[in-house]
C-alpha positions, 0 to 999 in steps of 0.5 A, a space after each residue: 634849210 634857211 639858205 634854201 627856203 621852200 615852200 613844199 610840203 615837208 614831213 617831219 618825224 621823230 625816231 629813236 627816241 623814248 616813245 619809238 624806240 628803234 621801232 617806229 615813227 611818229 610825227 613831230 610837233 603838233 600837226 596829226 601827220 608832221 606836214 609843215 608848209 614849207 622850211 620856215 614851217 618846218 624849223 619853228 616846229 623843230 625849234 618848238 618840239 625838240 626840247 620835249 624829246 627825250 632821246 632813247 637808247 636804241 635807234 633804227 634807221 629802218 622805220 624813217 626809212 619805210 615812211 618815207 617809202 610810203 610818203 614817196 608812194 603817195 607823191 610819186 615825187 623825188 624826195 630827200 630824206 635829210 636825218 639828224 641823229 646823234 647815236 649809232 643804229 641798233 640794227 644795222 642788217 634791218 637798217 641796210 635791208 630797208 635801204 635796198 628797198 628804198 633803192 627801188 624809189 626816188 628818194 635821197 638820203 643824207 644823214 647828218 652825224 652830229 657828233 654826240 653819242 659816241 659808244 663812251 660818252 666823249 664824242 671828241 675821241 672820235 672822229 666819225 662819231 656813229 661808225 656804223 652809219 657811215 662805215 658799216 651801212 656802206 659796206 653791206 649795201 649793194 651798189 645801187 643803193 649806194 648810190 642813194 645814200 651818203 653820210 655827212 660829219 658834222 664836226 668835220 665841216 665845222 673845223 674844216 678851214 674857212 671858205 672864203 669867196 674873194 675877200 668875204 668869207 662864207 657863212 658857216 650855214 652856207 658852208 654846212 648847206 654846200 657840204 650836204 647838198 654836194 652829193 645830191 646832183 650826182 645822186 639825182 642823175 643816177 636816178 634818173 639814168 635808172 629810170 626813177 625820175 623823168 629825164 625831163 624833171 
């Protein structure tokens, strides 16, 4: 987000955590409805809130999802969903049901496994650390939602070998952005060739 500052509005929310559970949402930090005024915004309030939450045993994708859906409704406006998470879903049919209907909108999805709630407790066994986020959501979705969704490893940008751009070598930041943003364009015009954003956007 550092790398690629804005100053859109940008709605932050909260799941799979105590208070929600795998069953809602709620806003993050202190604003009523989570709208933070651009990326600096938005990391100050991630910054400030993450360290009050308390992380649950079950998450669902299924309810971030719907907001944002709704968030779409309301803007009419191409939208990325960017989700940090660190467990696997406990509701993977809901979860793939809820992308079918997001499918009928202009939205993105990346998700960011960041390694840690591997099914014993020791992330490192695992290479795909939530199996079921990036294996078994894939499988079941139909392939026009498919194409809204993509799931990115953390770990495996952060041991890939260093990217250097002639004798300088690449911020690990920018390389994170690059891996994340690289399925966006190909997303963006499938969308577009579906109708959902305008060829002239």
């Amino acid at each position: 987000m550092c790398i690629y500052p804005s100053h859109d509005p940008i709605n932050l929310y909260r799941f799979g955590c105590t208070d929600t559970t795998d069953q809602r949402v709620l806003p993050l930090g202190q604003a009523g409805d989570g709208t933070c005024a651009g990326t600096e915004a938005a990391l100050a309030c991630y910054r400030q809130s993450i360290p009050n939450i308390v992380m649950g045993e079950r998450v669902a994708l299924a309810p971030l999802i719907d907001q944002t859906i709704r968030d779409v409704q309301e803007t009419g406006q191409y939208t990325v969903l960017l989700v940090l998470t660190c467990t696997d879903t406990s509701d993977v049919q809901g979860d793939i049901a809820a992308l079918e209907r997001l499918a009928e909108y202009p939205i993105s999805v990346i998700v960011v496994c960041l390694g840690v709630g591997s099914p014993d407790g020791n992330p490192h066994k695992y290479r795909h650390p939530l199996p079921t986020l990036e294996r078994d959501i894939p499988k079941g979705l139909s392939r026009k939602a498919r194409q809204h969704y993509e799931t990115f490893v953390y770990d495996s940008v952060m041991g890939c070998p260093r990217i250097f751009e002639g004798d300088t070598e690449l911020p690990t930041e920018q390389i994170q952005a690059a891996a994340m943003l690289q399925y966006l364009p190909k997303q963006y015009k499938k969308m577009q060739a579906r109708g959902l954003i305008p060829q002239d956007e």
